[in-house]
C-alpha angles and dihedrals in degrees: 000000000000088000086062093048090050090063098044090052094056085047089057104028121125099241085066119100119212116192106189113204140140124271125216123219133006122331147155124245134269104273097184094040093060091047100051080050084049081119099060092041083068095044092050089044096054090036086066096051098051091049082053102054094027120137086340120155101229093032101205094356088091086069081069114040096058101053087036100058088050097056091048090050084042103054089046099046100036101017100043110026107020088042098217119188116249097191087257094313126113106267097235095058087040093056111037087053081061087048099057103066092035093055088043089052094038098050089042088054099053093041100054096046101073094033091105099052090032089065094036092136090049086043099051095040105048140029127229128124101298086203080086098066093058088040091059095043088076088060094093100047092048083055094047091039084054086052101044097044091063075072105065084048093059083043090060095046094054086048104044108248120147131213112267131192085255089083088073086079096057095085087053094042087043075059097043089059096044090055088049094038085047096045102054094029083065099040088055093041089063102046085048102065090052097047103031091186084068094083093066087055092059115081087038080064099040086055099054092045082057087064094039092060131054111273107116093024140033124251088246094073086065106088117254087250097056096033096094086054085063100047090051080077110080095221101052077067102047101036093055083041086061095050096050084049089058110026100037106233123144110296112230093217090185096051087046090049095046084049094049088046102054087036089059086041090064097039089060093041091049090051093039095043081043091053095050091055115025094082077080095055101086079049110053094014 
C-alpha cells in the first residue's frame, strides 16, 4: 500500500512537470497515467452505481427483473412456440446463461457511450486521462451481471445441474466480455461526441448484434458453411463459453480463444482509435 502512495506521490509531486499537448497519429494510452488516476477510476465507478440504485424503489431488484422477464418472453416466444433447440437443456436456464454476458455487454455498451458526453463539464474544466470516464462506466453492469448471476445458480439447483470444473473458466470469460464491452464502449464514446446523432443509432445497433450472437439459439443451428461467419462475432465465443462454465457441456476452446482474442483485439483498437481523437473533446464537447 505505501509503495503505491509512493508512486502516486512522485506522479503528483510538485517537482513533476506535466506538459499537456496534443498528440498526432495512433497510440496507446498512458499506462502509468491511468494508473497514478486509479483512484478516480473507483469513485466514478461507484458514482455510477449509486446514481443507478438511488432513491429506486426496488434498490438492486432492478438487476433481476430485467434479465428475469426476458428469460421468461423469451422461453414462451422462442422456447415454446418457436421451438428453438437448447442443446438438451431446458430452454429458460439455456437462455438466460446466454443472457447474462450479453446484458452485461449490452448495458456496458450503452452506458459508456455516452460517458463522454455524459461528463462534458468534467471533461472541459479539468485534465486527467478522459479514458477513465468510459472504463468506469462498466462499473454498474458488472454490479448488475454479480446479482443476476446468483440467479443461474438457483436455476441449476431447481434442474438439477451440478458445478463442474468448467466453472474455473468464468472469471476468464467475465474478462473476455469487459475487454469487448470496453472496447467498443470507447470507440462509441468517441464518435459520439463527434456525431452527436450516433447515440440514437446505438441501441438500434446493440439490438441487431443481440440476434447476430447466440442468445435464444446455439451455434450449432448455424450450418456448417456459414458457421465461421458467427464466430467472427466475440460474443458468439464468449456467450457459448458461459454456458459451458455453468451448465457443464463440452467447452469449444478454439472458438473461446478466437473470442478472447478478438476481444483483446477491440479493447486495444477502442483505446488506440480514443486516444487519436480525444486531444478535440474539450473542443467540439
Amino acid at each position: 500500500m505505501s509503495n503505491g502512495n509512493e508512486n502516486n506521490r512522485g506522479y503528483f509531486s510538485a517537482d513533476r512537470v506535466t506538459v499537456i499537448e496534443p498528440t498526432a497519429g495512433w497510440r496507446l494510452p498512458d499506462v502509468g497515467e491511468l494508473w497514478a488516476y486509479r483512484e478516480l477510476l473507483w469513485v466514478l465507478g461507484l458514482r455510477d452505481i449509486k446514481i443507478r440504485y438511488k432513491q429506486t424503489v426496488l434498490g438492486i431488484g432492478w438487476a433481476l427483473i430485467q434479465p428475469i422477464m426476458t428469460m421468461i418472453i423469451f422461453s414462451i416466444i422462442f422456447g415454446r412456440l418457436a421451438q428453438i433447440p437448447s442443446e438438451g437443456f431446458p430452454y429458460p436456464i439455456f437462455v438466460y446463461a446466454g443472457l447474462l454476458p450479453w446484458m452485461f455487454f449490452a448495458n456496458s455498451v450503452n452506458a459508456s457511450s455516452v460517458s463522454i458526453v455524459g461528463s462534458s463539464q468534467l471533461v472541459s474544466k479539468v485534465y486527467f486521462p478522459r479514458l477513465i470516464i468510459p472504463m468506469s462506466s462498466i462499473g454498474a453492469g458488472l454490479v448488475d451481471f454479480a446479482v443476476a448471476s446468483t440467479v443461474l445458480l438457483m436455476m441449476m439447483w431447481y434442474y438439477g445441474i451440478s458445478w463442474s470444473v468448467n466453472l474455473m473458466f468464468a472469471p476468464v470469460l467475465t474478462l473476455g466480455v469487459m475487454f469487448a464491452a470496453v472496447g467498443v464502449g470507447t470507440w462509441l464514446s468517441a464518435v459520439t461526441v463527434a456525431y452527436r446523432d450516433f447515440r440514437y443509432v446505438i441501441p438500434f445497433l446493440v439490438q441487431i448484434w443481440m440476434f447476430v450472437s447466440p442468445v435464444i439459439y446455439p451455434p450449432s443451428i448455424v450450418s456448417d458453411n456459414w458457421r465461421w461467419v458467427l464466430f467472427l462475432n466475440p460474443l458468439t465465443g464468449l456467450i457459448d463459453g458461459f454456458r459451458a462454465a455453468f451448465l457443464g457441456k463440452p467447452i469449444d476452446f478454439v472458438s473461446m480463444a478466437t473470442a478472447l482474442a478478438v476481444s483483446l483485439i477491440i479493447f486495444l483498437f477502442g483505446l488506440i482509435y480514443f486516444g487519436k481523437v480525444e486531444r478535440r473533446f474539450a473542443d467540439i464537447i
